[in-house]
C-alpha positions in Angstrom: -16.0 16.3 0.4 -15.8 14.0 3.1 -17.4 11.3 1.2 -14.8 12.2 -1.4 -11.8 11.4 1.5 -12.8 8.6 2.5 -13.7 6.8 -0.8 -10.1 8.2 -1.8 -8.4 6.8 1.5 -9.9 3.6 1.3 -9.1 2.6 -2.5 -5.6 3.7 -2.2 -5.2 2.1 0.9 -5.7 -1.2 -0.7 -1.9 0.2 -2.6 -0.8 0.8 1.1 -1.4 -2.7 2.4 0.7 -4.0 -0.7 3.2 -1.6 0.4 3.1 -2.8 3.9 3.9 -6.3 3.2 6.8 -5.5 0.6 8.4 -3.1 2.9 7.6 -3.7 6.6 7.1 -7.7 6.6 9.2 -8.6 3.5 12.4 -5.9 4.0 11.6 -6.1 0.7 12.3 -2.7 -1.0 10.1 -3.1 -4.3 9.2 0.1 -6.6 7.0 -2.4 -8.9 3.9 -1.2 -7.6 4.8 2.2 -9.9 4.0 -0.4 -12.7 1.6 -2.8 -11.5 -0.7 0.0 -9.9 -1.4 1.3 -13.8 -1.4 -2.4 -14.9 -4.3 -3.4 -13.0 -5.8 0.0 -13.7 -5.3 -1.1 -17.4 -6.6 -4.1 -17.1 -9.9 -3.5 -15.8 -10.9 -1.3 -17.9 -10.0 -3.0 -21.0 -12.4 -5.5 -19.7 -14.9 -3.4 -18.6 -14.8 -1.1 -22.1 -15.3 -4.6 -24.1 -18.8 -5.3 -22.1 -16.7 -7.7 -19.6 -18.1 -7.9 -15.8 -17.3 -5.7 -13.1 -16.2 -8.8 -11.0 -14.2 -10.0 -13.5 -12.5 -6.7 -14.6 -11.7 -5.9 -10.7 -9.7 -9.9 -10.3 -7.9 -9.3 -13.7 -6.7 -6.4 -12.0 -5.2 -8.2 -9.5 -4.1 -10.4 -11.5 -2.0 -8.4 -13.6 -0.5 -6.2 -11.0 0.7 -10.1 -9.1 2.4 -10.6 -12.7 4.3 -7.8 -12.4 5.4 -8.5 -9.0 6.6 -12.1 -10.3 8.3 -10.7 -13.1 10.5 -8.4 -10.4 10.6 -11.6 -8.3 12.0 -13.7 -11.2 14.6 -10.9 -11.6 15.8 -10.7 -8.1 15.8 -14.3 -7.6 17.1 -15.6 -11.1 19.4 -12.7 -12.4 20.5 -11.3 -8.8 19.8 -8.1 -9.6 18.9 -5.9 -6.2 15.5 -5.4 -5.0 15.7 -1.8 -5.9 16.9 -2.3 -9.4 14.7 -5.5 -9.9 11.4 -2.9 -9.2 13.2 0.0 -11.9 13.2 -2.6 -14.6 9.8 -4.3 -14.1 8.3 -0.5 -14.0 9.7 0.5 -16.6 9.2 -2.3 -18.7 5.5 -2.5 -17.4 4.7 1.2 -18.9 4.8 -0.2 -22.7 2.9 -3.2 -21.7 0.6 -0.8 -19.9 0.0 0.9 -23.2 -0.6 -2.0 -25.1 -3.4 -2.7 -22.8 -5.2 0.6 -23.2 -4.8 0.1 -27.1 -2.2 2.1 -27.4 -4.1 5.3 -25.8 -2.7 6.9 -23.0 -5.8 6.5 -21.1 -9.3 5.4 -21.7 -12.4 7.0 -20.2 -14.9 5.1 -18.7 -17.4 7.2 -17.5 -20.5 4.6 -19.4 -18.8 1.6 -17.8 -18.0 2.6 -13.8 -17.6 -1.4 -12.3 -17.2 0.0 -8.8 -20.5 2.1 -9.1 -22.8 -0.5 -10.8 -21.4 -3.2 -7.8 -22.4 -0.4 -5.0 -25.7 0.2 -7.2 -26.3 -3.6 -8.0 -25.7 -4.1 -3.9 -27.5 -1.4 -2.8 -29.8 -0.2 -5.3 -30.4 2.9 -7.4 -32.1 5.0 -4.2 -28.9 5.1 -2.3 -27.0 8.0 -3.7 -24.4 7.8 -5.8 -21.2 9.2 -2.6 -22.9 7.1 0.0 -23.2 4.1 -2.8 -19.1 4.6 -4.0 -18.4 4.8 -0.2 -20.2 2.1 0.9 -18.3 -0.2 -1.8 -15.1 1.0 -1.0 -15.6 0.9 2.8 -16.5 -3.3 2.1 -13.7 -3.9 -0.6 -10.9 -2.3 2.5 -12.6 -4.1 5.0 -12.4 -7.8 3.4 -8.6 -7.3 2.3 -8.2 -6.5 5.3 -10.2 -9.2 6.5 -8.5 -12.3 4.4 -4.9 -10.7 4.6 -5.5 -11.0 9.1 -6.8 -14.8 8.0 -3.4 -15.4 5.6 -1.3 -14.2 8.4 -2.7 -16.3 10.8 -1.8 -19.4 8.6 1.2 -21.4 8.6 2.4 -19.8 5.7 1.7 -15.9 6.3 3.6 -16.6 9.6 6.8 -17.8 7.9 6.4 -15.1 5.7 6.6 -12.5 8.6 9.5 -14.6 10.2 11.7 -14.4 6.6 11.9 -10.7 7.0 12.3 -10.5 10.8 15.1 -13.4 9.9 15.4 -15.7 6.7 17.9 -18.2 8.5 15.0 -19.5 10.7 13.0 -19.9 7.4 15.5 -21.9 6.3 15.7 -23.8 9.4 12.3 -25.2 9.1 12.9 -26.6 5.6 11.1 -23.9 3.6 12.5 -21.9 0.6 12.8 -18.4 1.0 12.9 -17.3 -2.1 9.4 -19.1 -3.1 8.1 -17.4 0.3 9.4 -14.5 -0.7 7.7 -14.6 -4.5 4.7 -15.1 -3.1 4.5 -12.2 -0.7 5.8 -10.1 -3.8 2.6 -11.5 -5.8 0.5 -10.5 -3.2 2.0 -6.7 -2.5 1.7 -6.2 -6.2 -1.9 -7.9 -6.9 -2.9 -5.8 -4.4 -1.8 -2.4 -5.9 -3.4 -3.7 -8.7 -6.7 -4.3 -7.5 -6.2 -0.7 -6.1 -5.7 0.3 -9.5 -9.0 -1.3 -10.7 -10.4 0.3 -8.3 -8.9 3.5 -8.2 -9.7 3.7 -12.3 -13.3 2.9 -11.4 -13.5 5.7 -9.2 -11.4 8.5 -11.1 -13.3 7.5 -14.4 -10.8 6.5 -16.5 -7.3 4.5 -16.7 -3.8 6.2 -17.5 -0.9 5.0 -18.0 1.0 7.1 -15.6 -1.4 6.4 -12.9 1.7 5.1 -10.7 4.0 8.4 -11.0 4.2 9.3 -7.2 2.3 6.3 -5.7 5.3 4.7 -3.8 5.8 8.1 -1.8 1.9 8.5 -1.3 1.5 4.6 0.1 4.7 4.7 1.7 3.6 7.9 3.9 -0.2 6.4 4.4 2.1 3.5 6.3 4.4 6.0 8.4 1.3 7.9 9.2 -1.2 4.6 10.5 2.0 3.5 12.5 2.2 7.1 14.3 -2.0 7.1 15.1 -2.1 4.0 16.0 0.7 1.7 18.1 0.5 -2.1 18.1 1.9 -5.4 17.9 -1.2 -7.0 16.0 -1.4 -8.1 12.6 -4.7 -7.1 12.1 -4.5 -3.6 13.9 -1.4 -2.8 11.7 -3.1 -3.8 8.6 -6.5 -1.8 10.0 -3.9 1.6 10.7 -2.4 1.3 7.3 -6.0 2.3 6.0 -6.7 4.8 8.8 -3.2 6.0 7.6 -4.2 6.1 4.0 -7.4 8.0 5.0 -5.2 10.4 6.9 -3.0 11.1 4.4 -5.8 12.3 1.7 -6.9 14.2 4.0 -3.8 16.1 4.5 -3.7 16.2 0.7 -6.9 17.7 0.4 -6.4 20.4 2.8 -3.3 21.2 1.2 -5.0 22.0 -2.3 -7.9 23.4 -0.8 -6.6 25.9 2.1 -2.3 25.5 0.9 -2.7 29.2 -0.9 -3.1 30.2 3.0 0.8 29.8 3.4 1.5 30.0 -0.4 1.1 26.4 -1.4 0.4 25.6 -4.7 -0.7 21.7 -6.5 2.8 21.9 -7.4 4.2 21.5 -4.5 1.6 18.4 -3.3 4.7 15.8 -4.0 7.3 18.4 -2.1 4.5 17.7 0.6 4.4 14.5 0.4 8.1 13.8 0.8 8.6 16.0 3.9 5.7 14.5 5.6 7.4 10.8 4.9 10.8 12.4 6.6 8.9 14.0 9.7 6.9 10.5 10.1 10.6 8.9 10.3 11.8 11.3 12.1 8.8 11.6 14.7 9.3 7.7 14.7 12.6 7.3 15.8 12.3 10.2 18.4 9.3 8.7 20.0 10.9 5.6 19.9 14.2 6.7 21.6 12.5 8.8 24.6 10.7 6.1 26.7 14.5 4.1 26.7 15.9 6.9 28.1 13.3 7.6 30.4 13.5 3.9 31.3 17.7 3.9 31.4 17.8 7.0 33.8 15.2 5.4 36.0 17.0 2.2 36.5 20.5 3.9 37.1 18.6 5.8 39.8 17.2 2.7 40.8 20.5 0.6 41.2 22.5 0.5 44.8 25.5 2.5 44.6 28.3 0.2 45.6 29.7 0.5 49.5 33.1 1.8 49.9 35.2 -0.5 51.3 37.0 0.3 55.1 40.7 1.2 53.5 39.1 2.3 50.3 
C-alpha cells in the first residue's frame, strides 16, 4: 500500500514538475499536458511492444510529449491564439495522433514488456522484490529531474526563464527573445509529462489513450499542496515540494477510495475531490498569506508616534 503511494506520487510528480514550470514560472496557462501525458505514454510502449529498449522507450517519451508542447508553442506564438485555447487544440488534436501510435487500439497492455521493472531489476537484481524494486526506480527517476531541473535553473538561461514570467520586459531588456525562451520552457513542461507518461504506463501496465482525462486538476493540486507543506524561496526546495506534494495528494486519493464509503464517498466523486481540494489549497493560500500583513500593519500602526497637538490646536 505504501509502496503503492509512493511509487504513484513519485511518477506523477514528474507531470507536476511540468506543471510547475508552465504555470508557476512561465504564467504560462497550458492544458497540453492532457495530450502529451498520453503521447509519451503512447510512445513508449510502442517501442517497448516492438522489442525496443527500456531506455530508449522512456526518452521517446519525452520526446513526444516536448512535440506537443512545441506544437501549442507554434500556435500561441505564430497564430496568436491564447495560451488556453493554444493547449485545447494541441490536446485535442494529439488524441488521434495518440491513437495512431497505439495502432489504432485504445490501449495496449504491456504486462510482458514492463521498461520501468526490468531497469529497477537490471539495477538491482532479481532478489530485491518487485514494490521495493518499482520504488526504488521511481524514487531515482524523481530525484534526478529533480536534480538536472535545480542545475538548468541555475544556468544563465533557466534564470531568464524564471525572470520572463515574473516580467518579460527585462527579458527583453537583455537582448533575448521571449518567445524562444518561452518555447523552450513549454518543451520542457510538456517532455516532462511525457516522460511521466512513459513511466506512468510502465507502472499501470499498459498505455491508453485517455490517460490525460483529469491530469491537469490532479498535477495542478500536487503543486497547491507542496507549496502549503513546505514554504520557500528556493528553486530546488520548490521543485523537491512539488513531489512531496504529489505524494500527498495520492495519498489523499487513496484514502478517499479506501475509507470515503465512511462519509458516503464513492470513486465517482474522486474528481469532485480533487477539485475542492485545489479551491481550499487557494483558498488556504491566500488566507495564510494575508494574516501575517495584517498582523504586521496593526503592529506598526501601534508602533508609530501619535502626532503632538499643537498649543492653539
Amino acid at each position: 500500500m505504501i509502496e503503492g503511494i509512493l511509487v504513484e506520487g513519485l511518477v506523477y510528480g514528474i507531470l507536476a514538475l511540468g506543471l510547475f514550470i508552465s504555470f508557476r514560472i512561465l504564467d504560462f496557462a497550458d492544458l497540453t499536458v492532457e495530450g502529451s501525458f498520453p503521447a509519451g505514454a503512447a510512445a513508449a510502449a510502442a517501442i517497448v511492444t516492438s522489442a525496443g529498449s527500456p531506455f530508449v522507450a522512456i526518452i521517446a517519451g519525452f520526446a513526444a510529449g516536448g512535440l506537443a508542447g512545441l506544437v501549442t508553442s507554434l500556435v500561441h506564438h505564430r497564430l496568436k491564439v491564447p495560451p488556453l485555447l493554444a493547449g485545447i487544440v494541441t490536446m485535442t488534436g494529439f488524441y488521434s495522433i495518440n491513437l495512431r501510435i497505439l495502432g489504432g487500439k485504445p490501449n495496449l497492455p504491456l504486462i510482458r514488456n514492463n521498461p520501468l521493472l526490468l531497469w529497477a531489476r537490471t539495477w538491482l537484481g532479481d532478489a530485491v522484490p518487485q514494490d521495493l524494486a518499482l520504488l526504488a526506480a521511481a524514487l531515482l527517476a524523481g530525484l534526478a529531474v529533480v536534480a538536472l531541473m535545480d542545475l538548468f535553473f541555475h544556468t544563465e538561461v533557466g534564470i531568464g526563464m524564471g525572470a520572463l514570467g515574473d516580467n518579460e520586459a527585462s527579458v527583453i531588456q537583455v537582448g533575448v527573445n521571449p518567445a524562444s525562451l518561452r518555447t523552450l520552457g513549454i518543451v520542457l513542461a510538456n517532455g516532462l509529462a511525457g516522460l511521466s507518461g512513459a513511466l506512468a504506463a510502465s507502472y499501470q501496465g499498459f498505455a491508453d489513450v485517455n490517460f490525460g482525462a483529469g491530469v491537469v486538476a490532479s498535477g495542478l493540486a500536487s503543486v497547491m499542496l507542496g507549496e502549503l507543506l513546505v514554504k520557500s524561496h528556493f528553486i530546488g526546495i520548490q521543485l523537491l515540494r512539488v513531489l512531496l506534494g504529489s505524494i500527498a495528494f495520492r495519498a489523499l486519493m487513496y484514502a478517499a477510495r479506501s475509507w470515503g464509503y465512511v462519509a458516503g464517498i464513492t470513486p465517482n466523486d474522486l474528481r469532485l475531490l480533487t477539485a475542492l481540494l485545489i479551491i481550499g489549497a487557494v483558498a488556504l493560500s491566500k488566507y495564510s498569506g494575508k494574516r501575517p500583513r495584517k498582523a504586521a500593519s496593526k503592529a506598526a500602526s501601534r508602533a508609530a508616534p501619535r502626532p503632538r497637538r499643537g498649543c492653539c490646536s
